[in-house]
KEZA-895157 format. One record per residue: residue number from 1; residue in one letter; x, y negated, z negated of N, C-alpha, C in turn. Coordinates in steps of 0.001 Angstrom, whole numbers, plus 500000, padded with zeros to 6 digits. Layout:
residues N
<num NUM | residu a | n_east X | n_north Y | n_up Z | ca_east X | ca_north Y | ca_up Z | c_east X | c_north Y | c_up Z> .
...
end
This chain:
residues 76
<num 1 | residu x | n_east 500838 | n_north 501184 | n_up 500000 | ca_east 500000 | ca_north 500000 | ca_up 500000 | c_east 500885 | c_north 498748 | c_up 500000> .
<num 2 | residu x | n_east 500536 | n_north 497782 | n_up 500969 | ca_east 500851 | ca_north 496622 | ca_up 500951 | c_east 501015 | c_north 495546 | c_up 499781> .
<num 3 | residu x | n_east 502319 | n_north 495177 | n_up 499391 | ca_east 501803 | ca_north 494053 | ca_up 498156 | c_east 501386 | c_north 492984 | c_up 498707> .
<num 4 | residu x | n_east 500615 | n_north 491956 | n_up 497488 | ca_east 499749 | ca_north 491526 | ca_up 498227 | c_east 500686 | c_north 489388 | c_up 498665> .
<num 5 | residu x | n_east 501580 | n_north 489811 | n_up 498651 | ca_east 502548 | ca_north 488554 | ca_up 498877 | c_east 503090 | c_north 488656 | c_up 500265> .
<num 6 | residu x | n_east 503057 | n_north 490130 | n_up 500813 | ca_east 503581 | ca_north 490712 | ca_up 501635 | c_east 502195 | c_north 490443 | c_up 502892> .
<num 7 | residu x | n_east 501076 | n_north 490862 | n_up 502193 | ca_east 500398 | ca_north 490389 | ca_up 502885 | c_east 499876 | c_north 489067 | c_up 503391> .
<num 8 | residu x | n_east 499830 | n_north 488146 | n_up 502369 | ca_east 499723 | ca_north 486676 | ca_up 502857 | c_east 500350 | c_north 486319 | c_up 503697> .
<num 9 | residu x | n_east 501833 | n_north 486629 | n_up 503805 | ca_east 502954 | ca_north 486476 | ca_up 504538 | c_east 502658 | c_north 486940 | c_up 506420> .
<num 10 | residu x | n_east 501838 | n_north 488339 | n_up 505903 | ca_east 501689 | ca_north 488860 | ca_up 507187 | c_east 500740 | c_north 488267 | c_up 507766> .
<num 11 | residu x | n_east 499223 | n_north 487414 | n_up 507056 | ca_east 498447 | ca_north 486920 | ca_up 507753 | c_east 498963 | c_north 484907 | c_up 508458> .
<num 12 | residu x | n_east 499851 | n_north 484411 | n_up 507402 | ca_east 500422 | ca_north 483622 | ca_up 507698 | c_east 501165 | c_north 483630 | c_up 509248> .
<num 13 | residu x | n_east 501900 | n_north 484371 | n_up 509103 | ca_east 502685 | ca_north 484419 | ca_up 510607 | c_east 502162 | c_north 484718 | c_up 511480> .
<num 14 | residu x | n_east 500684 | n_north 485508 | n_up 511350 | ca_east 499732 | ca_north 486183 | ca_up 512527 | c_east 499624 | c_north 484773 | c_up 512613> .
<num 15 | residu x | n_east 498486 | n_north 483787 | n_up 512188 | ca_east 497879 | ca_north 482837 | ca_up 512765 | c_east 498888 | c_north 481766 | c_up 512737> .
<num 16 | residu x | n_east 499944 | n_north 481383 | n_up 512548 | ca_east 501542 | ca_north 480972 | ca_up 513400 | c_east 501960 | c_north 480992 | c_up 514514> .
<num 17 | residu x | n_east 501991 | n_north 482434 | n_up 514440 | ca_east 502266 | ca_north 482788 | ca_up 516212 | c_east 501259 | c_north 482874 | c_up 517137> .
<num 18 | residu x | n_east 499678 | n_north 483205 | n_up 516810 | ca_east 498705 | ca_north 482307 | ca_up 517155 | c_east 498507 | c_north 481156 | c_up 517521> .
<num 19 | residu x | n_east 498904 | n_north 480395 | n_up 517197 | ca_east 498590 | ca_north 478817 | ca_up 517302 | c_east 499468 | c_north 478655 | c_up 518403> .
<num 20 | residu x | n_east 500589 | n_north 479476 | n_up 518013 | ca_east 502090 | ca_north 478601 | ca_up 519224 | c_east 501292 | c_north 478961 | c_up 520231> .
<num 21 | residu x | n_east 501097 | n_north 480599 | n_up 520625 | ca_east 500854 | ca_north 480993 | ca_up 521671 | c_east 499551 | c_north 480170 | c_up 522390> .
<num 22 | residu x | n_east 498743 | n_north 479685 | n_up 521278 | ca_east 497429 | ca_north 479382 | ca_up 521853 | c_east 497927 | c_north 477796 | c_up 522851> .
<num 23 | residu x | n_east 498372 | n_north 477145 | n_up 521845 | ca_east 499356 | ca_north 475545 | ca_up 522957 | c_east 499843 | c_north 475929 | c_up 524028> .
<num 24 | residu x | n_east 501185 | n_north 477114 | n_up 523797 | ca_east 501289 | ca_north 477069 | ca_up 525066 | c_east 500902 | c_north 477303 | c_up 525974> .
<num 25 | residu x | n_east 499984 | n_north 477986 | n_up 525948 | ca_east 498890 | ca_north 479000 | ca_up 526762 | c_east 498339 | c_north 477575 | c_up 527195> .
<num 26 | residu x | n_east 497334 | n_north 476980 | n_up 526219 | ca_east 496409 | ca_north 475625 | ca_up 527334 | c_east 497850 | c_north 474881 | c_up 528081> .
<num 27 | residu x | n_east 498620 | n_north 474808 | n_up 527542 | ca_east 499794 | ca_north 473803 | ca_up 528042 | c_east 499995 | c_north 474137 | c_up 529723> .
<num 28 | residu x | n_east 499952 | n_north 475545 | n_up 529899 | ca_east 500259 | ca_north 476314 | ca_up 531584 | c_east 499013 | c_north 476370 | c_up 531713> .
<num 29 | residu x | n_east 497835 | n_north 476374 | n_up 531142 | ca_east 496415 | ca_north 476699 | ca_up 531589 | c_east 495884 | c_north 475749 | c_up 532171> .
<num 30 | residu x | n_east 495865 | n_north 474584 | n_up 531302 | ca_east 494892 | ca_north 473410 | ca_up 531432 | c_east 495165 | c_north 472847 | c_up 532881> .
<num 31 | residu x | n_east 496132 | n_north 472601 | n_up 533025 | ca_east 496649 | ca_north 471571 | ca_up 534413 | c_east 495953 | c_north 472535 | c_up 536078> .
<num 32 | residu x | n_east 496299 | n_north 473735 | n_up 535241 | ca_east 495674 | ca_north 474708 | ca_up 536674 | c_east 494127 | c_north 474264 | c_up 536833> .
<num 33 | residu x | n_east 493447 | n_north 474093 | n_up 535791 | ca_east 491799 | ca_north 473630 | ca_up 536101 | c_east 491801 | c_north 472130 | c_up 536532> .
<num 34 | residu x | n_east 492584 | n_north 471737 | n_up 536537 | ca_east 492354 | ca_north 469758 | ca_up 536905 | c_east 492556 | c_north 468952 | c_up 535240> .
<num 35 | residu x | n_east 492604 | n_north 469674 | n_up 534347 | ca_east 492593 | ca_north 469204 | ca_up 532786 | c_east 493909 | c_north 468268 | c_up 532311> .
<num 36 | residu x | n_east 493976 | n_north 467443 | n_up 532316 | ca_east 495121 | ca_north 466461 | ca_up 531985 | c_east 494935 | c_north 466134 | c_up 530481> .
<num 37 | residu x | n_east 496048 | n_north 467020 | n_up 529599 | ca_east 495936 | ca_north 466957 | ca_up 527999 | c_east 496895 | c_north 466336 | c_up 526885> .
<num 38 | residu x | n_east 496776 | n_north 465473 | n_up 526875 | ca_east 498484 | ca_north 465114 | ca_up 525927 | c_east 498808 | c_north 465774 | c_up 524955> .
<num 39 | residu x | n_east 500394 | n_north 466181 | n_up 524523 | ca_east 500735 | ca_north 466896 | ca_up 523814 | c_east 499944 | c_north 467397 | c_up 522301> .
<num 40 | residu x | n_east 499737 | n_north 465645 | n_up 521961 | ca_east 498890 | ca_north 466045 | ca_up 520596 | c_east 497482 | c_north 466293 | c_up 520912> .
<num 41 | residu x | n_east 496360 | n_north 466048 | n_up 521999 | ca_east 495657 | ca_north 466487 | ca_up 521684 | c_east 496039 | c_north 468094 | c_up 521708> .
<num 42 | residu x | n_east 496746 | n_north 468299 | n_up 522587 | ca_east 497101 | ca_north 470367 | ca_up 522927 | c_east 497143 | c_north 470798 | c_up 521218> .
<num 43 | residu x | n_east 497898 | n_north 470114 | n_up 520827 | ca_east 498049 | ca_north 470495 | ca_up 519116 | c_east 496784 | c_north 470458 | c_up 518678> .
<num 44 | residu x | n_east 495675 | n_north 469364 | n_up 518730 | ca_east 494975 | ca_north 469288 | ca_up 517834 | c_east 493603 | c_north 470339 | c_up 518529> .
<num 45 | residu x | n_east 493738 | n_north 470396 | n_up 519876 | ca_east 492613 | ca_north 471764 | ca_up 519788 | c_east 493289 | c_north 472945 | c_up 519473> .
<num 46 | residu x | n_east 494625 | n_north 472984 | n_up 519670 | ca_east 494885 | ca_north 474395 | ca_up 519199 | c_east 494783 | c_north 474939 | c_up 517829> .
<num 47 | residu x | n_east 494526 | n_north 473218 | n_up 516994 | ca_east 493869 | ca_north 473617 | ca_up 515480 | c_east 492704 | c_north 473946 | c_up 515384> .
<num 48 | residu x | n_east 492361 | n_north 473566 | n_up 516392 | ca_east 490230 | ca_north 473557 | ca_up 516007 | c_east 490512 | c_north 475251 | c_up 516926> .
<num 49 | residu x | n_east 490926 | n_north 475911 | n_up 517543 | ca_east 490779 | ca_north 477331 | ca_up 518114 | c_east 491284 | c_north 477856 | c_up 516869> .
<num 50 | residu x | n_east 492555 | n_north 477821 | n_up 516241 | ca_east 492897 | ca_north 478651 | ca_up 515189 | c_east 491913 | c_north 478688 | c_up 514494> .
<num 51 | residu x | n_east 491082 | n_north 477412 | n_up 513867 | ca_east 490060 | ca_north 477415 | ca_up 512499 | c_east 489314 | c_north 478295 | c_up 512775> .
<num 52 | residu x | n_east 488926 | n_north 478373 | n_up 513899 | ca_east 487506 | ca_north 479115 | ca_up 514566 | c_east 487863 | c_north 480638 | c_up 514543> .
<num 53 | residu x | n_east 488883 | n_north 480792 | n_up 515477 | ca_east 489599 | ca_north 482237 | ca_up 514956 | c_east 489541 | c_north 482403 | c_up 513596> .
<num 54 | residu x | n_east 490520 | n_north 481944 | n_up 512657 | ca_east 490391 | ca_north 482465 | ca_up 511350 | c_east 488761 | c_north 482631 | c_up 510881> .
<num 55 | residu x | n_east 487692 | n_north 481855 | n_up 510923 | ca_east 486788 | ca_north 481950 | ca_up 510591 | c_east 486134 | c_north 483135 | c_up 510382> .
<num 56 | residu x | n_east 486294 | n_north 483298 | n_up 512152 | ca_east 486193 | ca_north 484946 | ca_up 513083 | c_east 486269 | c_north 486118 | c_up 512008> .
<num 57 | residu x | n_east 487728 | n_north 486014 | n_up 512095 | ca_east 488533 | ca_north 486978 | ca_up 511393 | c_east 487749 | c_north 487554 | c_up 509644> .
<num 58 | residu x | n_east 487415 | n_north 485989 | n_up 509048 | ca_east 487335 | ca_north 486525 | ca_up 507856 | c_east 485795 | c_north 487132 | c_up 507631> .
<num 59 | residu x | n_east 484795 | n_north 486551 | n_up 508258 | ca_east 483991 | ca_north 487102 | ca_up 508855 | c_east 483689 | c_north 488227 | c_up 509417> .
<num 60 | residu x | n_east 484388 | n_north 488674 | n_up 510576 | ca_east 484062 | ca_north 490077 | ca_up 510823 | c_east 484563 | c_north 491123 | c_up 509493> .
<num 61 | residu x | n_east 486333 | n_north 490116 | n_up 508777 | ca_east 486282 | ca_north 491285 | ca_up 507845 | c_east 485766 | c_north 491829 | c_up 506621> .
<num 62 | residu x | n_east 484694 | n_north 490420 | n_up 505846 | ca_east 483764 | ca_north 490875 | ca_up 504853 | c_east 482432 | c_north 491555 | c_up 505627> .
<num 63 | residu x | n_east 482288 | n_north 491502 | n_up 507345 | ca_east 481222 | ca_north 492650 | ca_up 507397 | c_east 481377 | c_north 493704 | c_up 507297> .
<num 64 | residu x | n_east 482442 | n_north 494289 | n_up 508123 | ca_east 483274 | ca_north 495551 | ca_up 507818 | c_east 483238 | c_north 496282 | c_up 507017> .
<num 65 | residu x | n_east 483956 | n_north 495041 | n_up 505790 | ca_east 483898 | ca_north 495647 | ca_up 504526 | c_east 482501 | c_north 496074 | c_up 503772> .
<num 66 | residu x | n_east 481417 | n_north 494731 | n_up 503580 | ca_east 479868 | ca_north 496040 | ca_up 503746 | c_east 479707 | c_north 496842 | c_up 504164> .
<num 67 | residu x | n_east 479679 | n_north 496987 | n_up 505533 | ca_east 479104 | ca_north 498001 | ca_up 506645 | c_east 479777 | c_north 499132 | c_up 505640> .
<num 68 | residu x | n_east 481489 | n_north 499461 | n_up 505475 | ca_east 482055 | ca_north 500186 | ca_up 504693 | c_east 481450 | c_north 501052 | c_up 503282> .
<num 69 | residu x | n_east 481148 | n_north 499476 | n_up 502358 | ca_east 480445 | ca_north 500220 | ca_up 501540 | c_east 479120 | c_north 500554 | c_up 501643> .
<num 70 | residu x | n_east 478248 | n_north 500354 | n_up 502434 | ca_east 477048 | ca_north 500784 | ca_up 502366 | c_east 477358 | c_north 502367 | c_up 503042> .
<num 71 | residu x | n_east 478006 | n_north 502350 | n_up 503704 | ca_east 478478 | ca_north 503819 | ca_up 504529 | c_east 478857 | c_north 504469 | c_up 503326> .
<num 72 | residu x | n_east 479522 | n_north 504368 | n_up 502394 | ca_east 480317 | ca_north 505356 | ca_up 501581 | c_east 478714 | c_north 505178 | c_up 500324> .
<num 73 | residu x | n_east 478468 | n_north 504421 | n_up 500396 | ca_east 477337 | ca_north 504832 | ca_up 499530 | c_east 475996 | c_north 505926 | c_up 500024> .
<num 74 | residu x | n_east 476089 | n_north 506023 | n_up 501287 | ca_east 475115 | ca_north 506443 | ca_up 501974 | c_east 475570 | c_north 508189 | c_up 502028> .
<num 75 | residu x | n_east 477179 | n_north 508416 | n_up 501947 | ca_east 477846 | ca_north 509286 | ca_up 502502 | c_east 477214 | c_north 510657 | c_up 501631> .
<num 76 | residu x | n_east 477257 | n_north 511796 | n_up 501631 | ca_east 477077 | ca_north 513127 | ca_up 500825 | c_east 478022 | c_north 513742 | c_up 500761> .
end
């Protein structure tokens, strides 16, 4: 089992390397659609995509985690 410092760490750097990837990604993306973006806004939607992602994330994973226990409660 994961400690749990180990894990912060691991969700930290997920949505890190998230974010980079997500800038650079609109950075080569945007211009291909006609989209002309200045650096900081690229930063500042790539904050509003991360938030939304994380949101995602924590979301699907307290359903999960129901769906989980209602399953193991259900189980024989």
């Amino acid at each position: 089992m994961q400690p749990r410092w180990m894990s912060f760490l691991e969700a930290v750097t997920n949505v890190l390397v998230g974010y980079l990837i997500a800038v650079a990604t609109q950075i080569v993306v945007f211009p291909l659609f006609g989209l002309k973006v200045s650096v900081s806004e690229n930063l500042a939607i790539g904050v509003i995509f991360t938030g939304v992602s994380l949101a995602r994330s924590y979301f699907l994973r307290r359903l999960f985690s129901r769906l989980g226990a209602i399953r193991s409660r259900t189980t024989f």
